[in-house]
N, C-alpha and C positions, 0 to 999 in steps of 0.2 A: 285293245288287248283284254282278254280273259283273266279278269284276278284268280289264283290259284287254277290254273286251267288243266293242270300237270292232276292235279289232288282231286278237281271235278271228274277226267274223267275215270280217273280210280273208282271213283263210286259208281260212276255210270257202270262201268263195267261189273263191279261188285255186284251188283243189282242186276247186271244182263246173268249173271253166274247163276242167281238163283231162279233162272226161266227154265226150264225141260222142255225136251221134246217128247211127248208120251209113249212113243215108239221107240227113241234112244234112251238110254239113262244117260244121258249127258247133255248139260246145262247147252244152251243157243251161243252161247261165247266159244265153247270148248270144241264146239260143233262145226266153227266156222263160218256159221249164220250169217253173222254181223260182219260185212264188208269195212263202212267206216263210222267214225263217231268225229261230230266237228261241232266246234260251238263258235258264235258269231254273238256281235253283243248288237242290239235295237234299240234304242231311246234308252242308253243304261240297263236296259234287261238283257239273261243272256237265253239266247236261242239253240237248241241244241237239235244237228241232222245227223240222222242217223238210216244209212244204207243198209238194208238187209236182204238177203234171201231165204227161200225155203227151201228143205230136201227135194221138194216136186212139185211142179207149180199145181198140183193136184191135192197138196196136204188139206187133209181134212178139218188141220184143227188152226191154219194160217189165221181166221180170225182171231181166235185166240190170243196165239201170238202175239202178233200185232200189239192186239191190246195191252197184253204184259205189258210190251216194252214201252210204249206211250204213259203206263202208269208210273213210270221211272220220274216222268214230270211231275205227277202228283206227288209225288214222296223227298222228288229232292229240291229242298225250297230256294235251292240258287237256280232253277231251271224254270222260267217262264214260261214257256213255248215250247212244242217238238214237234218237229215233222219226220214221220220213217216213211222214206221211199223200198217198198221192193222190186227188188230188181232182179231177173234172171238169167242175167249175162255178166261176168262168167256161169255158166250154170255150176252149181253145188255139184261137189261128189267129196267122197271118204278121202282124198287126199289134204281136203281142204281140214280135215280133224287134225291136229298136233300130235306128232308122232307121238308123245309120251302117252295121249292118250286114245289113240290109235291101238297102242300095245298093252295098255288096261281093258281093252274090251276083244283082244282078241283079235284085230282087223288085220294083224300082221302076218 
């Protein structure tokens, strides 16, 4: 079991909050990007996986991305390890945005 596992992924996600998509002005959390976030513990370290998708499996700037969110390891020093799988099934669409902010940008 994950000590504080509840408070980890708060942050994890704080940190997904501050990624954008350069095309949306809305952070990869709020987007509905990030499918799951799961942390596993290894030899006492903890491993954090994390599932995401893109808007198109065509985005331009998916390295990027990526990259962000793997730097989440770097920054938070209870996280040893990450692996993000993307995955494009379910495929992404505008439903998968939160309604509140769905209707902050107009999609409604």
């Amino acid at each position: 079991m994950i000590k504080n596992e509840d408070e980890l992924r708060k942050k994890v996600i704080s940190l997904l909050e501050m990624i954008y998509d350069p095309e949306i002005p809305v952070n990869i959390y709020q987007l509905g990007l990030i499918y799951k976030i799961e942390f596993s513990e290894i030899n006492a370290l903890v491993h954090c996986d994390i599932e995401m998708t893109l808007t198109s499996a065509a985005c331009p700037v998916a390295e990027s991305l990526i990259d962000q969110v793997y730097n989440i390891s770097l920054i938070l020093e209870e996280i040893e390890t990450m692996k993000i799988d993307v995955v494009f099934e379910p495929p992404w669409s505008p439903e998968n945005i939160p309604y509140e902010t769905r209707l902050e940008l107009g999609l409604l």
